[in-house]
C-alpha positions in Angstrom: 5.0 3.5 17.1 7.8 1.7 14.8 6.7 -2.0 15.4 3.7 -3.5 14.5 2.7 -6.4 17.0 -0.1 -8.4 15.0 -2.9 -9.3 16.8 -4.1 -12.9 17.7 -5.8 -14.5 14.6 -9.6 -14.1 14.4 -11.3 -16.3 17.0 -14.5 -18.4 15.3 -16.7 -15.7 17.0 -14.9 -13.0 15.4 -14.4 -14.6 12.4 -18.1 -15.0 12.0 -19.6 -11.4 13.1 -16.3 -10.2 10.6 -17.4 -11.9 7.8 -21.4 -13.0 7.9 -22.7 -15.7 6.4 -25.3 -13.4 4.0 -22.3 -11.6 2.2 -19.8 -13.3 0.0 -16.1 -12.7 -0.4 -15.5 -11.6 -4.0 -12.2 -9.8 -4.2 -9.6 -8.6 -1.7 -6.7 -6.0 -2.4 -4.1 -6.0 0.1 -1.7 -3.0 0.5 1.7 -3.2 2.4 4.3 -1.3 4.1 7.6 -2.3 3.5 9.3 -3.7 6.9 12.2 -2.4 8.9 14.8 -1.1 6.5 18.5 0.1 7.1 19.9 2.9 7.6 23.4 2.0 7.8 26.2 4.3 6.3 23.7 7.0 4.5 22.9 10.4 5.3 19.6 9.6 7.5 22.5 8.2 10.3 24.8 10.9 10.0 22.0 13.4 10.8 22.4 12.3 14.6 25.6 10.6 14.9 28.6 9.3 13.0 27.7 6.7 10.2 27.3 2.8 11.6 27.8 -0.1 9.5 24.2 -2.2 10.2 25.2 -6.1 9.7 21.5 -7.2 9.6 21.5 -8.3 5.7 22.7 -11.9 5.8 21.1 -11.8 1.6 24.6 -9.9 1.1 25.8 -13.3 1.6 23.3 -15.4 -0.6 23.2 -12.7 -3.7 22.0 -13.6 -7.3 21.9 -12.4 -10.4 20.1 -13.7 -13.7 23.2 -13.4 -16.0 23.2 -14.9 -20.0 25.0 -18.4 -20.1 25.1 -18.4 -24.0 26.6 -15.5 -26.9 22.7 -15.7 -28.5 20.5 -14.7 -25.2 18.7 -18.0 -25.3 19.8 -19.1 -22.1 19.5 -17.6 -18.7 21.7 -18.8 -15.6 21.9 -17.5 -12.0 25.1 -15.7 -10.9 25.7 -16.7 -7.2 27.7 -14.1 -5.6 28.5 -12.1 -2.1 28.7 -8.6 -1.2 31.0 -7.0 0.9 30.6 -2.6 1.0 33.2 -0.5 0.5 33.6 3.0 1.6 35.7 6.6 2.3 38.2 5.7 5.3 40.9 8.1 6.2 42.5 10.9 3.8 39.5 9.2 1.4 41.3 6.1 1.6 38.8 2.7 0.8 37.8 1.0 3.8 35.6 -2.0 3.7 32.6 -1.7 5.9 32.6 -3.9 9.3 30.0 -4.1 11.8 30.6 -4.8 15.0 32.2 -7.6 16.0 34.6 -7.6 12.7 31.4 -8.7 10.4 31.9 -8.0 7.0 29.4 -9.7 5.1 25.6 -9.0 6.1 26.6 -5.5 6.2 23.0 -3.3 4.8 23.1 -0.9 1.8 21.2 2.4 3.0 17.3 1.8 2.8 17.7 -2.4 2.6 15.3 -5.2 3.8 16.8 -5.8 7.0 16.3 -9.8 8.5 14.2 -8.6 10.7 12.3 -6.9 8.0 12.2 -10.6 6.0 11.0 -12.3 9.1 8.1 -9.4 9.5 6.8 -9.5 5.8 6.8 -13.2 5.9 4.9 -13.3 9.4 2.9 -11.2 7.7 2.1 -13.6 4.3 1.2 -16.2 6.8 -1.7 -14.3 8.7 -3.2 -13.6 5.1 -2.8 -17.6 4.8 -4.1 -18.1 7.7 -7.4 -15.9 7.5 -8.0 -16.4 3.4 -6.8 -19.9 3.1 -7.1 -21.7 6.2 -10.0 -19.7 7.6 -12.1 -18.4 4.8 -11.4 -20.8 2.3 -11.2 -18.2 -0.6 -8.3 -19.1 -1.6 -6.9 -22.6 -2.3 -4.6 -24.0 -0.6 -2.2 -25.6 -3.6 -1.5 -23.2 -6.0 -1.0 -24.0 -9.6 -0.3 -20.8 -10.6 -1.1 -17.1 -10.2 -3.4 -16.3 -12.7 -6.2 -15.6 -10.0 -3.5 -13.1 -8.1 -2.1 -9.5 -9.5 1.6 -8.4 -7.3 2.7 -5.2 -7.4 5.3 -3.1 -6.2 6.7 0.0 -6.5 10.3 0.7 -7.9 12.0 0.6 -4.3 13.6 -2.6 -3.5 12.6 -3.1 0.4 8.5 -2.7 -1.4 9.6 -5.3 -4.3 11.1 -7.4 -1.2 8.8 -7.1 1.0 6.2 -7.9 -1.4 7.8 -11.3 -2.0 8.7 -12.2 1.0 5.0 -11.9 1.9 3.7 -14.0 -1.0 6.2 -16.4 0.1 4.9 -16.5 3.2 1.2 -16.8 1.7 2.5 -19.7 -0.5 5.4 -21.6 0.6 7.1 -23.9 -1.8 4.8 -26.8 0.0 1.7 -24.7 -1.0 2.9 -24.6 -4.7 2.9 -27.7 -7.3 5.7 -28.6 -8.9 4.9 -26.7 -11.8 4.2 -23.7 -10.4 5.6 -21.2 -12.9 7.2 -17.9 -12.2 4.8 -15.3 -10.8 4.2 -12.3 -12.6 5.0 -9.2 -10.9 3.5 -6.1 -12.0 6.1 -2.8 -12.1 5.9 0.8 -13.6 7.8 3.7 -14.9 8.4 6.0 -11.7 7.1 9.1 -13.4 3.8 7.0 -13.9 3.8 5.5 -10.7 0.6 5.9 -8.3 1.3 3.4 -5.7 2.3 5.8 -3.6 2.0 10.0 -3.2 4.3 11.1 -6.2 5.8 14.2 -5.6 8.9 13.7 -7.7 6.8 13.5 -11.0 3.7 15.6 -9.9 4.4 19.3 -9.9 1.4 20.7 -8.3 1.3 17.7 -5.8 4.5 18.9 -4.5 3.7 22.5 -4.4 1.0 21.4 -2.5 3.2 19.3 -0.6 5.6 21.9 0.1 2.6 24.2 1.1 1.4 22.1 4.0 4.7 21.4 5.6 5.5 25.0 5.6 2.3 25.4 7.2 3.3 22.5 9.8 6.6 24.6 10.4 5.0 28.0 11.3 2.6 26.1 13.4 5.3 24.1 15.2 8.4 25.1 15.2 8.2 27.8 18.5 5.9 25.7 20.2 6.2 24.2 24.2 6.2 20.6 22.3 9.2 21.7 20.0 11.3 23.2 23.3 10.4 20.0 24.9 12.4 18.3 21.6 15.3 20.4 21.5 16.1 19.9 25.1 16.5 16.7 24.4 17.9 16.7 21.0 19.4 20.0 20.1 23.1 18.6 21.2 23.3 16.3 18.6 22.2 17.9 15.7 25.4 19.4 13.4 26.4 22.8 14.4 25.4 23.9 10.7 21.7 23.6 12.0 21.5 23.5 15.7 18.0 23.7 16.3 15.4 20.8 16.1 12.3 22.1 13.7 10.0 20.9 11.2 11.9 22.5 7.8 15.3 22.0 9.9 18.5 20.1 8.7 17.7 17.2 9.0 14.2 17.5 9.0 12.0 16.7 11.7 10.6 13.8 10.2 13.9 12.5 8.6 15.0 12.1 12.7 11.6 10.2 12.8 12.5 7.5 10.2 16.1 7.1 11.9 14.4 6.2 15.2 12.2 4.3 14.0 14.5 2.2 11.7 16.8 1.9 14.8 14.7 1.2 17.8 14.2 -1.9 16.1 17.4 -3.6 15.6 20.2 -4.2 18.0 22.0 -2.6 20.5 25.0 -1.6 18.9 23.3 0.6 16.3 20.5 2.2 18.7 21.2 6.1 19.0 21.2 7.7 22.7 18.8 7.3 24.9 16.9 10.7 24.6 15.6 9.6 21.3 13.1 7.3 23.0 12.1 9.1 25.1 7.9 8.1 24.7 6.8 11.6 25.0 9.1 13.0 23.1 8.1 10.5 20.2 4.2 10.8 20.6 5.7 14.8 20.0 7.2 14.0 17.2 4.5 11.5 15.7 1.6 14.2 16.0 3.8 16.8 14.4 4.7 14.5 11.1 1.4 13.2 10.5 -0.1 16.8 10.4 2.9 17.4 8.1 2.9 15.0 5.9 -1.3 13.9 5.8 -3.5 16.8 6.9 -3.7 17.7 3.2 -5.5 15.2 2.8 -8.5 15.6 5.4 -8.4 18.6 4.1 -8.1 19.3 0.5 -9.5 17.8 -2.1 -7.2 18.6 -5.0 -4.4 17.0 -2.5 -6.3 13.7 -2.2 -6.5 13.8 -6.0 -3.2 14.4 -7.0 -1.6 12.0 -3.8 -3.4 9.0 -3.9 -6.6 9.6 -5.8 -5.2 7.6 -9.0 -4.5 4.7 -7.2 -8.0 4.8 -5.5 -9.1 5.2 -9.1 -7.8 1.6 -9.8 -8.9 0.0 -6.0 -12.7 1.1 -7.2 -12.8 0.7 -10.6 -11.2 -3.6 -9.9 -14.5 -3.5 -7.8 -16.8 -2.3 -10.6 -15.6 -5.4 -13.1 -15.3 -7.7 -10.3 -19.1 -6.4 -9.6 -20.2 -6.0 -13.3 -18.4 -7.7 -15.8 -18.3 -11.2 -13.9 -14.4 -10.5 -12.9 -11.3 -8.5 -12.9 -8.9 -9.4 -15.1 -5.6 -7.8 -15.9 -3.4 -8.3 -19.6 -0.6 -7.1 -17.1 -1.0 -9.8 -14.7 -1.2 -12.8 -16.6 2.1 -14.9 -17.1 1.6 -16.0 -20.4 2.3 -19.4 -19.5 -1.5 -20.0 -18.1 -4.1 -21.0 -20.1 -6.1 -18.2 -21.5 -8.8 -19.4 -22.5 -10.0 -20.0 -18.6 -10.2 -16.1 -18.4 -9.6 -16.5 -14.5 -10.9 -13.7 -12.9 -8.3 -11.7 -10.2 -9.4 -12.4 -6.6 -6.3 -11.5 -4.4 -4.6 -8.8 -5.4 -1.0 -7.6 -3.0 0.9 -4.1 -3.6 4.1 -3.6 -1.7 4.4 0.0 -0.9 5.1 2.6 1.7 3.6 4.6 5.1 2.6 7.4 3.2 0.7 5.3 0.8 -1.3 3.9 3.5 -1.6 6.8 5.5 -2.9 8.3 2.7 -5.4 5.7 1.4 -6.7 6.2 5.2 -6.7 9.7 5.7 -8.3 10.2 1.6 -12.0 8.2 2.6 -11.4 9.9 6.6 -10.6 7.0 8.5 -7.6 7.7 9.6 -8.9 7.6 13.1 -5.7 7.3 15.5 -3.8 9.5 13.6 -0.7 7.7 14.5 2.0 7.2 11.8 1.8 3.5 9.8 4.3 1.3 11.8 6.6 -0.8 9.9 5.0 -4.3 8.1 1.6 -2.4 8.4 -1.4 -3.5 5.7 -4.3 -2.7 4.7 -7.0 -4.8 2.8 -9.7 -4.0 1.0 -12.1 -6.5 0.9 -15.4 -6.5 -1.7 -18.7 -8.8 -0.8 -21.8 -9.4 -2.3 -24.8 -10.7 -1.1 -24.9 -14.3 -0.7 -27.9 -15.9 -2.8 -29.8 -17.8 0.4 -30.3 -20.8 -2.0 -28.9 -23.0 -4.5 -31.9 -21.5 -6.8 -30.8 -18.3 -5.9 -27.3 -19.2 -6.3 -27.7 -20.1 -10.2 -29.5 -16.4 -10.6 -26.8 -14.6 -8.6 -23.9 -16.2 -11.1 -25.8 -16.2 -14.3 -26.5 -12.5 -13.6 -23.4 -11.1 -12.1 -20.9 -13.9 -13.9 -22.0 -13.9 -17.4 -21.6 -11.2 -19.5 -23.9 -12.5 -22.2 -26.9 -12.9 -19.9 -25.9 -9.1 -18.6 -26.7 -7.7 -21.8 -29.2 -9.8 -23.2 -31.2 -8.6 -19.8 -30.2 -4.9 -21.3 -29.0 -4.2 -17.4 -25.5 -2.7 -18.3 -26.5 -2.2 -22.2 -25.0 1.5 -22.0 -21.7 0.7 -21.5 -20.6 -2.9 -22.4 -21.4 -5.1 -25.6 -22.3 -8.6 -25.6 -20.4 -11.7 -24.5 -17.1 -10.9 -24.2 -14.2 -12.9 -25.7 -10.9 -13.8 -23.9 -9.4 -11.0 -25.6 -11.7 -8.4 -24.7 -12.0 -10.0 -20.8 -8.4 -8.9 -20.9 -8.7 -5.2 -22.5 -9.4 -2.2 -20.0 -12.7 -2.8 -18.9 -15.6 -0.1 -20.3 -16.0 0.9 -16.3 -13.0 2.2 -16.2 -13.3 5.5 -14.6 -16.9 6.1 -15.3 -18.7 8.0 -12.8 -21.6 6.6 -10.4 -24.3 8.7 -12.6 -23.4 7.1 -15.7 -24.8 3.9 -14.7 -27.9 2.9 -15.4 -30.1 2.0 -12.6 -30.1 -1.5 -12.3 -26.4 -0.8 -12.1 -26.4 1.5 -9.1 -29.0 -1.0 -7.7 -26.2 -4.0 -8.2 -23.5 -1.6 -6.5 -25.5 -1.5 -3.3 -26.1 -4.9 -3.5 -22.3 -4.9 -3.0 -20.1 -4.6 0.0 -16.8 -2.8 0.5 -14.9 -2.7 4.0 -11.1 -1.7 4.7 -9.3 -3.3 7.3 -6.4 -1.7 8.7 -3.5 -4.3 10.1 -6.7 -6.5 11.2 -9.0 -3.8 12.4 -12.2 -2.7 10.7 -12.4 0.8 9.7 -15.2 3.6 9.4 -16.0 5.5 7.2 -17.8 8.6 8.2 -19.7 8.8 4.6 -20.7 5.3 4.7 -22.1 5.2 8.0 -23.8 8.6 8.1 -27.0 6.8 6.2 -28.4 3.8 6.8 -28.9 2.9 2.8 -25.0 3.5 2.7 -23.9 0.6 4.9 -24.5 -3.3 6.0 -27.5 -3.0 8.3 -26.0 -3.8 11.7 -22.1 -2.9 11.0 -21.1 0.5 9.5 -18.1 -0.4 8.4 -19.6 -2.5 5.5 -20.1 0.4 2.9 -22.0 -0.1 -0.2 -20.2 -0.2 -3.4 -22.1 2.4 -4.7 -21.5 4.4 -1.7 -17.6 4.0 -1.5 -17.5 4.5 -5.0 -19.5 8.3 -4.9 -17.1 9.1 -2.1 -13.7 8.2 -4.4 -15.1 9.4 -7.3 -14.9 12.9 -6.0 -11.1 12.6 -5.9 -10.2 10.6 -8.6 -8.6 12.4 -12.1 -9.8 12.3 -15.0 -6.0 12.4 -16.0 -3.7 12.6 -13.5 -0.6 13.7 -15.1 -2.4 16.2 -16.6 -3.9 17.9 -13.4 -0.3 17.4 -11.9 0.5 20.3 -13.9 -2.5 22.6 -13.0 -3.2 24.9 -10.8 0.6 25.7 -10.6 1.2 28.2 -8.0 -2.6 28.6 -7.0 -1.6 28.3 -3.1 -3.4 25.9 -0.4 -6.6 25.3 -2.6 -6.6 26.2 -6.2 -10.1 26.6 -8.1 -11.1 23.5 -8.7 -10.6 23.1 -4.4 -12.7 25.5 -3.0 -15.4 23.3 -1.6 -12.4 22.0 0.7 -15.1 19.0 1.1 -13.9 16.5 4.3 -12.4 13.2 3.4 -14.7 10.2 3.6 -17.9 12.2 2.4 
């Protein structure tokens, strides 16, 4: 449930039924969960017992800084430094924080990469090596730079961290050349970020929120699975809130996330026994994901508001990639590549979070198991085309799909692009952006199903139920290969038109407001 054991790498049979010689591998967009944080001296520990001082963050010893080393700005220098944490002791006295044993420097900051965590994330760059580089040959094996790549991460450090600490592991310093400049990494403003469910800066998301977890409670909280919990659990929960429950203090799924972060670290920082117990944890595993995802099976506002911006992006880096010869992002280029290449994205990687996966899955209905994202979990999203079967074919495949100019002298995508497009237009928002499936013309819609999408969830193919209800919506032979213009009619239903401004409508409108009353299931 909390730890993620990676399968064996593809075996050459796999490998070849998994990605067939007829479709081509255009762009993949990999989304990560952040590995095992702490939860050392915080509020999520003292839910359960009194606080512990986790000493699994050996960077407290290795910390640096970017600090000025001149009056003018003009030069930049890094500040080496260690951390040691300093809190209340007695009568509010300062105490520094020890682990045990006396250790006072790897101790973790609440919600830190943990070593473990590191060691995960960079596992987990290596198996993308492995099966893009080594395997697939999509990507090179020396990189130069990372104008072909777009990293993201959201505003929490253990994302940012793990994010790197995946590249890394994707491209060691022996995989880069010596002038391999910085890479860029892309960032936003919290209140416009998308990379995961945003309830802090989405009103009506968390009414909605809100909504179905008070529906979770009333469903949960007197049942046989919740009497099974507080037998087990009830003793050490404070006295100001005795009773295990869904809406309790601490919530329900707050004791989740301090089992989980603890049942993977050592010995000294486990909590009692009872809190792993297995049935007690499938118990409390079915209970959060109803909680925290139904909404989105569910609802279709809830999908829109949660993650249906951020599937606005994954569909519409699929269109250009599919249309305008390439993706290519203004945000993700470092300036100090050459411009004039116009190198189209290929790999993109987002560090993010369990609910941001969870609800990717659950928003195009393939969350299948139903069982919460373990730690260092990923998901990819791989786009295809179909391979030309001949060098002749080959040249008409690129000229048509690659070049921009030959697109619109052939008057295919005339409606909504101009003619040859120069580098600084490659790099402006592209004219796809957010256009719906029945704008295209049809030589469009024809290219889109000429176009494979399929998700992988940490290594395993995933269905979806909308894609492989028709045969002209899938791969013949393997239903998890959706057509592009297939996937995109299914995300197009939950993707705003502006998402900060649907974010305040519908305020107070209950379950489903207007604009939800088809309550249409996700993945159709």
């Amino acid at each position: 449930m909390t730890t993620l054991i990676p399968r064996e790498p593809y075996s050459p049979e796999e490998l070849e039924r998994l990605y067939p010689k007829a479709l081509k591998l255009q762009l993949v967009q990999v989304f990560l969960r952040h590995a095992y944080p702490s939860t050392s001296s915080s509020p999520i520990t003292d839910r359960l017992t009194p606080a512990i001082d986790w000493p699994y963050c050996n960077v407290a010893r290795n910390m640096v800084q970017i600090a000025a080393s001149k009056d003018d700005l003009s030069s930049w220098d890094g500040f080496q430094w260690r951390r040691k944490i300093e809190t209340f002791g007695d009568n509010d006295e300062a105490r520094v924080a020890a682990g045990p044993g006396g250790n006072l420097e790897s101790i973790c900051q609440h919600g830190e990469l943990t070593d473990k965590g590191r060691e995960t994330t960079y596992a987990l760059g290596q198996r993308l090596r492995h099966l893009y580089v080594d395997q697939l040959g999509f990507m090179p094996k020396i990189k130069e730079d990372t104008e072909d790549m777009y990293l993201r991460a959201t505003s929490i450090p253990r994302a940012l961290e793990s994010m790197q600490q995946a590249f890394w592991g994707m491209y060691p310093t022996s995989a880069r050349t010596q002038s391999f400049p910085p890479p860029v990494i892309v960032a936003r403003p919290v209140n416009e970020e998308t990379l995961f469910p945003n309830e802090g800066n989405c009103r009506r998301f968390r009414q909605l929120a809100r909504l179905f977890a008070d529906r979770a409670a009333a469903r949960w909280n007197d049942s046989e699975q919740m009497e099974y919990l507080n037998r087990l659990w009830s003793k050490y929960m404070p006295e100001s809130s005795p009773k295990v429950a869904v809406d309790a203090h601490p919530r329900l799924s707050g004791i989740m996330d301090t089992i989980n972060a603890s049942d993977a670290h050592g010995p000294e920082t486990r909590l009692p026994s009872e809190f792993y117990d297995k049935k007690a944890r499938a118990v409390l595993d079915r209970i959060a994901v109803e909680e925290w995802f139904a909404g989105y099976n569910e609802s279709v506002e809830y999908r829109k508001l949660g993650i249906g911006g951020l599937m606005g992006d994954v569909v519409d880096r699929m269109v250009s990639t599919a249309v305008d010869g390439g993706w290519h992002s203004s945000t993700s280029a470092s300036g100090s590549g050459n411009p004039e290449t116009g190198k189209a994205i290929k790999f993109a990687m987002s560090g993010c979070h369990d609910t941001t996966l969870a609800a990717i899955l659950s928003s195009v209905g393939g969350f299948q198991d139903g069982a919460w994202p373990p730690f260092t979990s990923s998901i990819a999203v791989e786009l295809f085309s179909q391979a030309p079967s001949s060098r002749a074919d080959a040249g008409t495949v690129l000229e048509e799909f690659s070049n921009p100019a030959v697109v619109s002298k052939k008057g295919i995508f005339s409606s909504l692009f101009g003619h040859a497009k120069s580098v600084e237009e490659k790099l402006a928002p592209s004219a796809t952006a957010r256009a719906p499936l029945d704008s295209f013309p049809d030589e469009a819609r024809d290219a889109f199903r000429k176009h494979y999408v399929r998700i992988r969830y940490n290594d395993q193919p995933v269905t979806i139920p909308g894609c492989a209800a028709k045969p002209e919506n899938h791969l013949p032979g393997d239903e998890t290969f959706c057509t592009l213009d297939a996937f995109k009619s299914i995300v197009d239903k939950f993707t705003p038109k502006s998402w900060t401004a649907e974010c305040m409508q519908n305020l107070g409108a209950g379950l489903h407001g207007v604009n939800d009353s088809e309550r249409s299931p996700a993945g159709y």
